[in-house]
VOKETOR-887642 format. One line per 3 residues: number of its first residue (from 1); their letters; for each residue x, y, z of N, C-alpha, C. Coordinates in Angstrom, 3 decimals, padded with zeros to 6 digits. Layout:
<rs>
NUM = A = X,Y,Z,X,Y,Z,X,Y,Z | ... .
</rs>
This chain:
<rs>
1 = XXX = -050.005,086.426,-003.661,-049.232,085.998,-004.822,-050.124,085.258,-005.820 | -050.732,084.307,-005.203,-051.993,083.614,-006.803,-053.108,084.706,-007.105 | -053.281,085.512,-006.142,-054.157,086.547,-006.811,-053.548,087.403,-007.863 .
4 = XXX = -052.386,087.753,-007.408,-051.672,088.375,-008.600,-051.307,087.633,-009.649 | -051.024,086.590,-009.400,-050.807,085.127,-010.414,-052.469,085.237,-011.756 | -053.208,084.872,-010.863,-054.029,084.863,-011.344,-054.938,086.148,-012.484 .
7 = XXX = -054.679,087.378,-011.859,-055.019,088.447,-012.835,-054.051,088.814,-013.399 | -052.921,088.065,-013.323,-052.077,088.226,-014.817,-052.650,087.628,-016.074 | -052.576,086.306,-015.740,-053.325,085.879,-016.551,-054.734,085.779,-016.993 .
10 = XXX = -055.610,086.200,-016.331,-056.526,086.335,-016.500,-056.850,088.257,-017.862 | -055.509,088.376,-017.569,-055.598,089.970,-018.536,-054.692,089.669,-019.556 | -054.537,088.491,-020.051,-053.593,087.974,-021.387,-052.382,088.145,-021.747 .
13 = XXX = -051.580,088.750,-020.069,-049.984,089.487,-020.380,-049.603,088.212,-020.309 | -049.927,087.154,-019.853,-048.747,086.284,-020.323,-049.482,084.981,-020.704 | -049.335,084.198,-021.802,-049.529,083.346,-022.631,-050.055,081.818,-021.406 .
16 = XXX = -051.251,081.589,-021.956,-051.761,080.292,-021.100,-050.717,078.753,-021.105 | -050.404,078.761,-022.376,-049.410,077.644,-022.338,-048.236,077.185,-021.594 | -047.344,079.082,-021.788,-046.504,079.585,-020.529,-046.382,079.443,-019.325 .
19 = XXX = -047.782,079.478,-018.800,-048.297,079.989,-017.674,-049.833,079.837,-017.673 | -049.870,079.291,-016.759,-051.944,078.527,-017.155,-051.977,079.398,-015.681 | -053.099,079.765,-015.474,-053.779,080.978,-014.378,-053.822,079.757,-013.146 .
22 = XXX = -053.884,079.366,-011.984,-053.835,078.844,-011.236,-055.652,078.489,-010.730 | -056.558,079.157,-011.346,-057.976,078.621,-010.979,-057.862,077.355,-012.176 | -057.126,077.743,-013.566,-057.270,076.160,-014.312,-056.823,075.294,-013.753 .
25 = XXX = -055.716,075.373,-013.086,-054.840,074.385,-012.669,-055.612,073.819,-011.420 | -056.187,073.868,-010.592,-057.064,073.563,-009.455,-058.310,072.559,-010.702 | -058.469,073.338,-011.563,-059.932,072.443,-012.187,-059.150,071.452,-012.756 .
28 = XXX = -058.059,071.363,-013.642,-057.275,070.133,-013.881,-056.951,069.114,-012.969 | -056.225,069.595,-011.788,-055.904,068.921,-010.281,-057.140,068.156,-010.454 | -058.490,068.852,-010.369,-059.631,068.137,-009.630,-059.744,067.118,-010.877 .
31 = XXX = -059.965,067.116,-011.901,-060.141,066.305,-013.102,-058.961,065.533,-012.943 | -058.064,065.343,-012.603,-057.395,064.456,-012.503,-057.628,063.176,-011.379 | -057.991,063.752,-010.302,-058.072,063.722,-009.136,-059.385,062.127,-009.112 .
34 = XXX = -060.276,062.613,-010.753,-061.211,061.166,-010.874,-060.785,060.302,-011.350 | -059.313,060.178,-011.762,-058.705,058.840,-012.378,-057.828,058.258,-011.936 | -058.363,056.653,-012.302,-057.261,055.628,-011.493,-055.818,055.721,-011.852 .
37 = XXX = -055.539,056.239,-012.800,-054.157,056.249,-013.728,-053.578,057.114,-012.758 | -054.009,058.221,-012.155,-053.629,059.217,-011.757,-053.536,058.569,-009.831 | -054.178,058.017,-009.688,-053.961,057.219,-008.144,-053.421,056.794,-008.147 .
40 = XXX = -052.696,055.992,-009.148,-051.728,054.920,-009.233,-050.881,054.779,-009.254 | -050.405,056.021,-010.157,-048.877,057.445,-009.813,-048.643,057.974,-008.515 | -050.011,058.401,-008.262,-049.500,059.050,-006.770,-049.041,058.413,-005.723 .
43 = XXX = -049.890,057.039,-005.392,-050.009,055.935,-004.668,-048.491,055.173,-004.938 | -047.596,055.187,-006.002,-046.237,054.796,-006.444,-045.081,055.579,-005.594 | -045.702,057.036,-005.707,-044.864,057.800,-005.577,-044.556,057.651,-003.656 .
46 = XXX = -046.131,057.610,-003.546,-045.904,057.908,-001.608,-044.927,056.553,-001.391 | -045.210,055.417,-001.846,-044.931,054.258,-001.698,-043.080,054.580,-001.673 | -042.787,055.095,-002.822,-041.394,054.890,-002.542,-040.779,056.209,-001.521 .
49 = XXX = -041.821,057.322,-001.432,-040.953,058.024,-000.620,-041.150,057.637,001.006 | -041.740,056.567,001.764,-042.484,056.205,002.734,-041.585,055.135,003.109 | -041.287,053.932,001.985,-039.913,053.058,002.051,-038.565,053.711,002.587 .
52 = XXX = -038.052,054.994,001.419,-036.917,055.327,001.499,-036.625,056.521,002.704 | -037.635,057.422,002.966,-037.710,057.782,004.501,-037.526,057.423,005.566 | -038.391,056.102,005.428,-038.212,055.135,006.624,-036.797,054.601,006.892 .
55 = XXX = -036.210,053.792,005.411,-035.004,053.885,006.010,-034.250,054.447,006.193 | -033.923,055.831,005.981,-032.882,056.843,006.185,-033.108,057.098,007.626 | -034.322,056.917,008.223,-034.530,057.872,009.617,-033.892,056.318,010.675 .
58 = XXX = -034.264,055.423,010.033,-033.849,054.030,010.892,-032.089,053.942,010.584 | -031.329,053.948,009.194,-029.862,053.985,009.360,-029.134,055.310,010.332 | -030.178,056.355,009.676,-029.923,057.483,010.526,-029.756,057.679,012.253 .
61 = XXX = -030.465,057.258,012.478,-030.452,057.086,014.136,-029.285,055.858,014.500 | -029.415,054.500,013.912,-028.564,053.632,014.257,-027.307,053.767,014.028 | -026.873,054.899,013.134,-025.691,055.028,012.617,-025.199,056.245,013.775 .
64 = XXX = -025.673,057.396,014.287,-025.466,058.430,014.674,-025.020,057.499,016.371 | -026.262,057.220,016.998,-025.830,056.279,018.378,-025.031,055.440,018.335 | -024.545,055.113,016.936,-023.694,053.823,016.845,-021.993,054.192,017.398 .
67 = XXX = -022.071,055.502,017.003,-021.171,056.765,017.113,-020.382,056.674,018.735 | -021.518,057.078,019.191,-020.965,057.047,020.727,-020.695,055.670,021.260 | -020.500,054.401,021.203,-020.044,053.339,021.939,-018.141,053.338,021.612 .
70 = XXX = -018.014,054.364,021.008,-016.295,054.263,021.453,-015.524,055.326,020.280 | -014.439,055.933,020.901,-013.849,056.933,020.302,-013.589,056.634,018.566 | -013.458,055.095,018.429,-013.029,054.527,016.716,-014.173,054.850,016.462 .
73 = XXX = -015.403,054.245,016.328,-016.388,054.497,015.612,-017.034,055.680,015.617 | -016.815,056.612,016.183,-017.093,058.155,016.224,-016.226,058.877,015.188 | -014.541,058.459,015.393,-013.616,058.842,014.464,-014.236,057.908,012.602 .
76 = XXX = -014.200,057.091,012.630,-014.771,056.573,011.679,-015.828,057.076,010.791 | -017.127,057.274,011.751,-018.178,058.298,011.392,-017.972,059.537,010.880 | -017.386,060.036,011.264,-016.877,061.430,010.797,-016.264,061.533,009.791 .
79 = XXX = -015.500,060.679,009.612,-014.478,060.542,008.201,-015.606,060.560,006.782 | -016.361,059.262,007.102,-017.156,058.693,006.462,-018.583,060.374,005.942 | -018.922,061.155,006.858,-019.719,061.707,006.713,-018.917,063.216,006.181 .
82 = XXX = -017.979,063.602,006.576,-017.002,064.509,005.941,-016.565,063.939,004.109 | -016.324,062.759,004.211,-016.320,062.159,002.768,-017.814,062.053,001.989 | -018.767,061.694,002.085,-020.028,061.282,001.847,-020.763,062.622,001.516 .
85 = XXX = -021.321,063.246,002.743,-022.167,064.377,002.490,-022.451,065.287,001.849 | -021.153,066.051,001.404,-020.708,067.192,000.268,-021.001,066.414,-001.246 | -020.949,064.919,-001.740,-021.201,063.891,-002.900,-022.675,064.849,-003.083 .
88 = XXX = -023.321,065.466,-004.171,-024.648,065.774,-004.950,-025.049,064.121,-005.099 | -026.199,063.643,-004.665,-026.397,061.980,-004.815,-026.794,061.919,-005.829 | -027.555,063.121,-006.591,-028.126,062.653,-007.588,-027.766,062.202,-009.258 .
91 = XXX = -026.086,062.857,-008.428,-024.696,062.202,-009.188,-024.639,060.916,-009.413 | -024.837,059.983,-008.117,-024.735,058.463,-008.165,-026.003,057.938,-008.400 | -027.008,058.316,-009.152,-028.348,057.847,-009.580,-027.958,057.050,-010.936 .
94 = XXX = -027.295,057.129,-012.086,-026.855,056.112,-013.283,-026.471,054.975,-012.480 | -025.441,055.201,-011.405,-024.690,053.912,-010.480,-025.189,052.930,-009.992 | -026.681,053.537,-009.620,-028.287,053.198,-008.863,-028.721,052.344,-009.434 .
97 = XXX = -029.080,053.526,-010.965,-029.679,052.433,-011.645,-028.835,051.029,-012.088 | -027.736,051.059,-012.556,-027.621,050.038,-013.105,-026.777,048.932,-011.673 | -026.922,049.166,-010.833,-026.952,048.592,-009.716,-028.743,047.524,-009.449 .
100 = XXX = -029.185,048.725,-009.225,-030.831,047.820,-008.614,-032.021,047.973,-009.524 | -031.436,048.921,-011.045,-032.317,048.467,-012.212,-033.418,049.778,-011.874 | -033.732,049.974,-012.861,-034.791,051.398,-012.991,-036.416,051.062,-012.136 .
103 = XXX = -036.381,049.685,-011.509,-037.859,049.787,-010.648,-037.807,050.613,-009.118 | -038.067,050.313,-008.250,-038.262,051.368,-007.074,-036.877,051.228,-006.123 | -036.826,050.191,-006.929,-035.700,049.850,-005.419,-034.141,050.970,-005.806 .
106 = XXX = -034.083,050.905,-007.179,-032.796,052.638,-007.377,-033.306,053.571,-006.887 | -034.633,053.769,-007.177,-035.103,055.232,-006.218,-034.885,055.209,-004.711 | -035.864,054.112,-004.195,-035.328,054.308,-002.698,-033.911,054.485,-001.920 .
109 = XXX = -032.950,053.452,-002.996,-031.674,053.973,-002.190,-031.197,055.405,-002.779 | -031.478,056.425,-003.639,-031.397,057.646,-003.905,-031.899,058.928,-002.650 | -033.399,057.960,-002.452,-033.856,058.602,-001.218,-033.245,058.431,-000.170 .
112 = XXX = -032.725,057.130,-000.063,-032.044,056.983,001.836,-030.552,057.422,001.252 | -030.006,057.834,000.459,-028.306,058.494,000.178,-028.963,059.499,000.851 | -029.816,060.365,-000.047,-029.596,062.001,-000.016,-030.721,062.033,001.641 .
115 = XXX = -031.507,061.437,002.109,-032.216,061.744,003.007,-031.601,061.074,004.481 | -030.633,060.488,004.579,-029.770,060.329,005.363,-029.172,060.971,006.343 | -028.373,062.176,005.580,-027.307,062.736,006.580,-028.083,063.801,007.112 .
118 = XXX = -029.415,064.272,007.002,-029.936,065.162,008.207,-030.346,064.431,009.188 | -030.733,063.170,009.577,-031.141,062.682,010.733,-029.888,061.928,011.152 | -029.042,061.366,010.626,-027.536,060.924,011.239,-026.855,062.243,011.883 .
121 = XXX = -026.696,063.217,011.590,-026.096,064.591,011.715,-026.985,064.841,013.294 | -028.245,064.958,013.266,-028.982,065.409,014.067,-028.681,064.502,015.308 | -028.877,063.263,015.165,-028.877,062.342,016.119,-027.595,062.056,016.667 .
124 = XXX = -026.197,062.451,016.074,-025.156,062.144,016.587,-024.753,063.720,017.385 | -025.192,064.712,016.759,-024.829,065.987,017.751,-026.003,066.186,019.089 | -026.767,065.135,018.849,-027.807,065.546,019.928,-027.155,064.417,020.748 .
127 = XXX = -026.807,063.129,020.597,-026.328,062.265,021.549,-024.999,062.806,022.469 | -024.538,063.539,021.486,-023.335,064.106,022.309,-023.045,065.312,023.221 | -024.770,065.662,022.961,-024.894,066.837,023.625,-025.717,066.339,025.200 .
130 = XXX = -025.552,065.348,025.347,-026.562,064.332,026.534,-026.007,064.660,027.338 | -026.052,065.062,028.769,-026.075,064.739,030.242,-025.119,063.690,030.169 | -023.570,063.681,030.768,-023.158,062.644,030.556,-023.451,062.338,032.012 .
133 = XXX = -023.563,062.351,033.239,-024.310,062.569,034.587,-025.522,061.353,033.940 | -025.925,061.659,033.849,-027.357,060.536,033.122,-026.595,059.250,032.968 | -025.467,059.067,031.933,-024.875,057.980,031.115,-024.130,057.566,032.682 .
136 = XXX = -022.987,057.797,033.299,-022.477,058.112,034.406,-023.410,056.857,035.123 | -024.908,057.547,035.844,-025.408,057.048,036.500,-026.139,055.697,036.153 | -026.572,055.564,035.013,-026.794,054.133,034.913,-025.736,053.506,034.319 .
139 = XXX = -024.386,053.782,034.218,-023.687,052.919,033.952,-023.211,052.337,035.725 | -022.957,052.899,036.475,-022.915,052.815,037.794,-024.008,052.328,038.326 | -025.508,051.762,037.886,-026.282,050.789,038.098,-026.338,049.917,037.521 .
142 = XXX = -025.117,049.706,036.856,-024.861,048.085,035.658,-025.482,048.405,034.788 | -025.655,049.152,034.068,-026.236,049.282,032.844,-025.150,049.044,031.893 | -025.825,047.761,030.606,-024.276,048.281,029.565,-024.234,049.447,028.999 .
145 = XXX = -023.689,048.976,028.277,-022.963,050.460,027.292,-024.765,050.657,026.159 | -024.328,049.229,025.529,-026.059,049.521,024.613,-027.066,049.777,024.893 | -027.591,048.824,026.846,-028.333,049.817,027.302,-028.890,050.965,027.776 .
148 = XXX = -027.619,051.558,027.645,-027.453,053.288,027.911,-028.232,054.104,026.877 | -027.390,053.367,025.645,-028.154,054.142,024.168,-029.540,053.943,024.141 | -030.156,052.618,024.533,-031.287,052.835,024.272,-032.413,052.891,025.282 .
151 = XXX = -032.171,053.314,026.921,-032.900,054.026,027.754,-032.238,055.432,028.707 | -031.234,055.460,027.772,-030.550,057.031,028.314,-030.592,057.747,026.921 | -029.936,057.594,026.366,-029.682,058.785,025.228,-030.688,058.712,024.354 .
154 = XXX = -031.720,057.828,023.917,-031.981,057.716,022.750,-033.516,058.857,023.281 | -033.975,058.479,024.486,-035.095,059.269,024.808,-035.204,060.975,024.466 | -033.531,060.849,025.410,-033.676,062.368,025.334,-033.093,062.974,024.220 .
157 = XXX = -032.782,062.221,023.106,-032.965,062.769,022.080,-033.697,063.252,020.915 | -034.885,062.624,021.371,-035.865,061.952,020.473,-036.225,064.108,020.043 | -036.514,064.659,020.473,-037.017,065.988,019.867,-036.117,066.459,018.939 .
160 = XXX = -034.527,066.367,018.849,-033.809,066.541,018.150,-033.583,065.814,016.409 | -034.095,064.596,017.344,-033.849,063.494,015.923,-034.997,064.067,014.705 | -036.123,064.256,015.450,-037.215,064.573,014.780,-037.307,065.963,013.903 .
163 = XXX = -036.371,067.523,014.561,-036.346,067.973,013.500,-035.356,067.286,012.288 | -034.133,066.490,012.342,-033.469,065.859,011.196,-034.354,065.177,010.430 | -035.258,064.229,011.066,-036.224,063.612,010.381,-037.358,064.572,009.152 .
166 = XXX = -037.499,065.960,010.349,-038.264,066.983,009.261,-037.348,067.418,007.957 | -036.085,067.764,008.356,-035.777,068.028,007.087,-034.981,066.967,006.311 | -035.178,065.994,006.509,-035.228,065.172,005.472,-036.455,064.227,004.919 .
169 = XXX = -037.627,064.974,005.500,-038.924,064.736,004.913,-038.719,065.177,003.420 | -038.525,066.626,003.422,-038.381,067.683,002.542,-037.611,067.505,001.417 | -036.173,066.799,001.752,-035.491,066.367,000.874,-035.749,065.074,000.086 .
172 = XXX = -036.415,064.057,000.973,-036.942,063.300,000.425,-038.036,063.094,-000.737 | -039.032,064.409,-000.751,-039.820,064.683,-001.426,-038.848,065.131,-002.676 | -038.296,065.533,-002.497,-037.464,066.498,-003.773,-036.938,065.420,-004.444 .
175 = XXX = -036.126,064.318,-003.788,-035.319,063.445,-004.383,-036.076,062.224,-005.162 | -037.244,062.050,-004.635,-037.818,061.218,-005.617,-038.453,061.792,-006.653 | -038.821,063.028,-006.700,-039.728,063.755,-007.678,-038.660,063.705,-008.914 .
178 = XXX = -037.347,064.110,-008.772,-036.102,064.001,-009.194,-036.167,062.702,-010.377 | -035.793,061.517,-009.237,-035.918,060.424,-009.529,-036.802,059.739,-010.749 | -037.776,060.380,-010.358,-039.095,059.652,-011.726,-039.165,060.440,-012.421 .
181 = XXX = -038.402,061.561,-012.691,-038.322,062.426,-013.633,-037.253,061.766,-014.622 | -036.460,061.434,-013.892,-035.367,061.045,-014.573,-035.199,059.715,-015.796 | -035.789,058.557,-014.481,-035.914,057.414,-015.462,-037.319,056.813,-014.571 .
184 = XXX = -038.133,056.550,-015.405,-039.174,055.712,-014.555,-040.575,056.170,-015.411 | -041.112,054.989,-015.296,-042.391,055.190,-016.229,-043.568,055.072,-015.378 | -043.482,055.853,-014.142,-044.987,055.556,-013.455,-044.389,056.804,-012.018 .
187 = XXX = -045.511,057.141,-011.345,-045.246,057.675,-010.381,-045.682,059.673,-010.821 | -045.275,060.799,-009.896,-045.898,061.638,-010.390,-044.854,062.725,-010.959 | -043.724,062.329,-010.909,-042.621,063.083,-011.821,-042.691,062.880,-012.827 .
190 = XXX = -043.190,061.420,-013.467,-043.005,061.023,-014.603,-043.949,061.737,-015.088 | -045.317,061.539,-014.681,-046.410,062.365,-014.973,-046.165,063.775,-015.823 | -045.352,064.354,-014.923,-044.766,065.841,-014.871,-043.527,065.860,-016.404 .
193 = XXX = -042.836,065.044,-016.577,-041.785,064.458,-017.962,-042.499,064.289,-019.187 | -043.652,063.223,-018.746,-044.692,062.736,-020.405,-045.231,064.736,-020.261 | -046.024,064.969,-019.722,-046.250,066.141,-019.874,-045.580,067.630,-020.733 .
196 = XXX = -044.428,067.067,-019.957,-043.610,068.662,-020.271,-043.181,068.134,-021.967 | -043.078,066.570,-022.297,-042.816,066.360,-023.678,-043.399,066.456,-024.740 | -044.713,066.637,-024.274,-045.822,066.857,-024.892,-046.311,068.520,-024.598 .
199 = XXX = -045.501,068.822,-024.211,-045.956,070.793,-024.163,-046.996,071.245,-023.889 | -047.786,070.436,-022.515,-048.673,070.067,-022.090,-048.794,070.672,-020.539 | -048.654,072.343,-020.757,-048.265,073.480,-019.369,-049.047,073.339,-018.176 .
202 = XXX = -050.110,073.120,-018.354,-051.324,072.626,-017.464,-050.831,071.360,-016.581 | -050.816,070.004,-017.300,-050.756,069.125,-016.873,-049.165,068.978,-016.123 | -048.491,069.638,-016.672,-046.964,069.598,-015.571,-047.431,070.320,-014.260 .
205 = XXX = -048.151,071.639,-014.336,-048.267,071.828,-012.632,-049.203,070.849,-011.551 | -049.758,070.045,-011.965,-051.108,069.269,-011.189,-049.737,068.389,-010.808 | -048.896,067.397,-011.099,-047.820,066.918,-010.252,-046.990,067.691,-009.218 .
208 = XXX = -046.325,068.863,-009.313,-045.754,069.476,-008.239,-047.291,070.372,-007.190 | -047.902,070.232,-007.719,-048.828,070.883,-006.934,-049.337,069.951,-005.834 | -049.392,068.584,-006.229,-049.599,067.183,-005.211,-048.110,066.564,-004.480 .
211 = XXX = -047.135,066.818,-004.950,-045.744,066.972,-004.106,-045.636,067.572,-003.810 | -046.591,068.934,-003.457,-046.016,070.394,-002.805,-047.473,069.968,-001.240 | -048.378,069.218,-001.845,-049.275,069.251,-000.502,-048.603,067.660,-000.071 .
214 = XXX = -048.357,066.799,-000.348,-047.555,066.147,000.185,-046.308,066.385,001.403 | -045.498,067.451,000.690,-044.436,067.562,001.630,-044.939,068.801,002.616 | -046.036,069.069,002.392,-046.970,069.838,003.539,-047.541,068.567,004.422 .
217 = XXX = -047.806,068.182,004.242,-048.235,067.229,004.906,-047.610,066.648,006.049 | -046.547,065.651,005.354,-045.443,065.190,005.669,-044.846,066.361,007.029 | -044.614,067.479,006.816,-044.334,068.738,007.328,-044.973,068.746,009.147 .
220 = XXX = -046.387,068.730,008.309,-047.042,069.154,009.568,-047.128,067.501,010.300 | -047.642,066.807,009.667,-047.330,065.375,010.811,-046.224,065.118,011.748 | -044.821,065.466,011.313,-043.747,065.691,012.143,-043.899,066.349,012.852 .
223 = XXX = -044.133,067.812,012.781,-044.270,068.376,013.592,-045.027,068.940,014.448 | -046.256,068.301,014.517,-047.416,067.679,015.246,-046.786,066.927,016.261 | -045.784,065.498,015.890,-045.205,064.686,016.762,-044.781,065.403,017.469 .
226 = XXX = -043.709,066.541,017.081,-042.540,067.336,017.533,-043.278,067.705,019.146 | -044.427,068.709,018.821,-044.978,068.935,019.598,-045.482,068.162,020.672 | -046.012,066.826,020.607,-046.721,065.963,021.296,-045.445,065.222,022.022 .
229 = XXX = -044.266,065.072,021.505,-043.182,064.744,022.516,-042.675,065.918,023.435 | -042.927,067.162,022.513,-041.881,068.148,023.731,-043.225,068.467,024.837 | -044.215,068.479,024.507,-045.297,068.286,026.010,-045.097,067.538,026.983 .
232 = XX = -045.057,065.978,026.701,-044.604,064.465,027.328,-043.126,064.899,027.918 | -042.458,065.447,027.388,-041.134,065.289,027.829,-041.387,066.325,029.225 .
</rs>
């Protein structure tokens, strides 16, 4: 596909501005790649998607196990995630902002809305899919109820949680790119906004091209883990 990308443009059928050939865009990337302005965006950007990940995968799990300590809060959960999930979040981003103000902290809770319900989802159908034989038996060695969740269920869930966690790596990437597109004067969406306002075709792909190896990244580190737990297990 970039080879064909590339000798399109490289044979003048379609306009550089349009469409810049993908060997420029690599020499731009790299020219970018020597400035602090340009670290400083990127370095913004990981920053808030690294915050708001983190907490979605931490409400996510605590919310999903929170599930199983009794039939109300399971019924509860459900309501709540049948109401919630189907919401587009990026609906409640004005709400955001003028809630926690256009610095990082509206983005991150944008990221933990929308990056949420794949690891809550994951972690509450994987808890319920547990060995209740397991739960059973250390509750019948005095185990409480909380210590169940967190040396019975939470273990053997852990491979499950982690693909939710993957795909809300993914979403997470999307939702902040979103985000600093929207309102925000720093980071690498914005980058991608001053750009596109300035009709500046080149310089809009060098941002999704560093959120596209990002959420590669992101990608393969999970599932690197993925792997290194389902061995252990």
């Amino acid at each position: 596909m970039l080879v064909v990308w590339e000798v399109v443009c490289r044979a003048g059928l379609i306009e550089p501005q349009l469409l810049p050939a993908p060997s420029d865009i690599v020499v731009r990337l790299l020219e970018q790649a020597a400035s602090a302005e340009f670290w400083g965006n990127f370095g913004i950007t990981l920053y808030r998607l690294a915050i708001g990940l983190s907490l979605a995968v931490v409400l996510g799990v605590v919310l999903g196990l929170a599930a199983q300590l009794s039939r109300f809060s399971a019924a509860l959960l459900d309501a709540l995630v049948r109401l919630l999930a189907p919401i587009p979040k990026i609906a409640l981003y004005p709400a955001l902002i003028l809630i926690f103000g256009f610095e990082n902290a509206s983005k991150v809770a944008l990221i933990v809305a929308d990056a949420l319900f794949p690891v809550l989802m994951a972690t509450w159908s994987a808890a319920r899919a547990v060995d209740r034989k397991l739960i059973w038996s250390a509750r019948a060695a005095g185990t409480s109820n909380l210590a169940c969740l967190w040396k019975v269920t939470l273990p053997s869930i852990v491979p499950t949680v982690l693909a939710g966690v993957r795909v809300a790596g993914v979403i997470a990437c999307v939702v902040v790119f979103l985000a600093e597109m929207i309102a925000s004067t720093d980071g690498l969406g914005h980058m991608l906004t001053v750009a596109a306002r300035a009709y500046r075709t080149l310089d809009m792909f060098v941002p999704l091209v560093w959120i596209c190896i990002v959420g590669l990244a992101l990608n393969w580190l999970i599932g690197t883990l993925q792997r290194v737990v389902d061995r252990s297990g």
